[in-house]
FIZA-172719 format. One record per residue (C-alpha): x, z, y; chain; residue number from 1. Coordinates in nm, 3 decimals. Layout:
REM residues N
+---------+---------+---------+--------+-----+
:    east :      up :   north : chaine : num :
+---------+---------+---------+--------+-----+
:       X :       Z :       Y :      A : NUM :
...
+---------+---------+---------+--------+-----+
This chain:
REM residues 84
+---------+---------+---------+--------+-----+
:    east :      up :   north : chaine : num :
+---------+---------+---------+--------+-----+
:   0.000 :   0.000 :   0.000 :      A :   1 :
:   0.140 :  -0.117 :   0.370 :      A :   2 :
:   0.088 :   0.154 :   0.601 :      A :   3 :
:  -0.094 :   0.125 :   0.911 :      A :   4 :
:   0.084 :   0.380 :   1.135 :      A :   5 :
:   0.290 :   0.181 :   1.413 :      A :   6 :
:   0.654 :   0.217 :   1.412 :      A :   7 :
:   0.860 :   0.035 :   1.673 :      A :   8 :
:   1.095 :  -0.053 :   1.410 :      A :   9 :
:   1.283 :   0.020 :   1.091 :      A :  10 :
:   1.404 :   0.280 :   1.193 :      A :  11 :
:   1.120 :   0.466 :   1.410 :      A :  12 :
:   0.974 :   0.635 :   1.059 :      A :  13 :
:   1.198 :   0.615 :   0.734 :      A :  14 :
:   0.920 :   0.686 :   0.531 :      A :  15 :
:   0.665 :   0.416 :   0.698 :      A :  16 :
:   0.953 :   0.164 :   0.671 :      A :  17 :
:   1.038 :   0.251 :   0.301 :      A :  18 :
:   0.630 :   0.212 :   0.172 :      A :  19 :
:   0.696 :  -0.117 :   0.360 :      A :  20 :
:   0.989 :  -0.237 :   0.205 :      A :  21 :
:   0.864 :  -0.146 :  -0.136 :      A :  22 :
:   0.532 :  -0.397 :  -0.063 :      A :  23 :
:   0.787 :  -0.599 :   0.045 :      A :  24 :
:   1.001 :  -0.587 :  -0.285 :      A :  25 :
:   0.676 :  -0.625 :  -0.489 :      A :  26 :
:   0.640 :  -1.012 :  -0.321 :      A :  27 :
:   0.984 :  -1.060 :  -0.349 :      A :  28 :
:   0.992 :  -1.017 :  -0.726 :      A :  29 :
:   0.737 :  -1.282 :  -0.793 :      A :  30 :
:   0.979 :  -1.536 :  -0.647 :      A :  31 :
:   1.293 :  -1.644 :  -0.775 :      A :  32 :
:   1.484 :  -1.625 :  -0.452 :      A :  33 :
:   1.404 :  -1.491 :  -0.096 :      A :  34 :
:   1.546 :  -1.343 :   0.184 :      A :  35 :
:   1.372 :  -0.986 :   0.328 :      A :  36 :
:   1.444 :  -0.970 :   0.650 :      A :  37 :
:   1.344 :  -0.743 :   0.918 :      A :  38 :
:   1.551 :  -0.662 :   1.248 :      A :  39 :
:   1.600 :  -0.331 :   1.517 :      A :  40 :
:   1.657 :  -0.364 :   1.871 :      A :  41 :
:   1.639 :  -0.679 :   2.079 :      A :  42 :
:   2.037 :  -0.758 :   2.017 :      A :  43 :
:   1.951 :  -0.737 :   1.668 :      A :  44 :
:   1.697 :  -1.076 :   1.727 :      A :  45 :
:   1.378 :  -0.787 :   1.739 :      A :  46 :
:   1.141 :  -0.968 :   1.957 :      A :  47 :
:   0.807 :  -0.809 :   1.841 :      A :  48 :
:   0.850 :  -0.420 :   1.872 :      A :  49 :
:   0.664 :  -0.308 :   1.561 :      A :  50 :
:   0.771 :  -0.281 :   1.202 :      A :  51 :
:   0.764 :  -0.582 :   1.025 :      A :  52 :
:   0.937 :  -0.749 :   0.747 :      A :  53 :
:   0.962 :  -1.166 :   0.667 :      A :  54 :
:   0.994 :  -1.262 :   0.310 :      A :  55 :
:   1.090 :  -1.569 :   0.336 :      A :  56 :
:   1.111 :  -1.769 :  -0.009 :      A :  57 :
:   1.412 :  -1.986 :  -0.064 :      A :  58 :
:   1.564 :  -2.261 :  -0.293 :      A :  59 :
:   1.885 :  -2.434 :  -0.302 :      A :  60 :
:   1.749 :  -2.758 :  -0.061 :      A :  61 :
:   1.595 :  -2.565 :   0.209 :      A :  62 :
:   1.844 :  -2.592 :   0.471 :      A :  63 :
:   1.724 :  -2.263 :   0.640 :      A :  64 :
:   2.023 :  -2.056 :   0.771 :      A :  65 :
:   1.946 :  -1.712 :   0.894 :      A :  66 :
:   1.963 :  -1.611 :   1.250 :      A :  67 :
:   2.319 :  -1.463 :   1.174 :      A :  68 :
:   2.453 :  -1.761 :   1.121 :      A :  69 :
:   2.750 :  -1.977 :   1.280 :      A :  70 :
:   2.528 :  -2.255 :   1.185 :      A :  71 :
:   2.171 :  -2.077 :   1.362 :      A :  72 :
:   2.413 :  -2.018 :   1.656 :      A :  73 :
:   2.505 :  -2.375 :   1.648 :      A :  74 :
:   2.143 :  -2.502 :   1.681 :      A :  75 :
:   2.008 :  -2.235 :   1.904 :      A :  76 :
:   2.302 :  -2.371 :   2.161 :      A :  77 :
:   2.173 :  -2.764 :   2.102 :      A :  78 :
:   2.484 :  -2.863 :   1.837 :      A :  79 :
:   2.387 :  -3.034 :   1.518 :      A :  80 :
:   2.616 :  -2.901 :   1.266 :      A :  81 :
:   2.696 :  -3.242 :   1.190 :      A :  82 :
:   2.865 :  -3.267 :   1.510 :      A :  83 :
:   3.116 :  -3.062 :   1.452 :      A :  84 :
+---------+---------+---------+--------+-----+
């Protein structure tokens, strides 16, 4: 069950943000790969301030870098990593 208490972020309420990890880790184990991704603090790329986690499914031809990224950097500042 996902709690419905806000929390600014992971790390407003450990125990709201571990109940929502663990619905989190029940979607991620009916996929084969994923990324679970959730962020704190705007230099951390938090732009909504509530908890919230992405599970974002994956597979080998997606082409989706994280945010972390050199090649997310690369786009976010207009250069196809092709260009390189």
């Amino acid at each position: 069950m996902i709690p419905r208490r806000h929390v600014a972020d992971v790390g407003d309420d450990p125990a709201v943000s571990a109940a929502t990890m663990a619905a989190a880790a029940k979607l991620a184990a009916e996929l084969p790969a994923c990324n679970v991704i959730t962020s704190k603090g705007a230099v951390a790329t938090q732009t909504q301030f509530h908890l919230h986690l992405h599970v974002v499914p994956r597979r080998d031809d997606d082409n989706l870098p994280p945010p972390w990224t050199p090649q997310q950097q690369a786009e976010q500042a207009g250069v196809r990593i092709g260009d390189r």
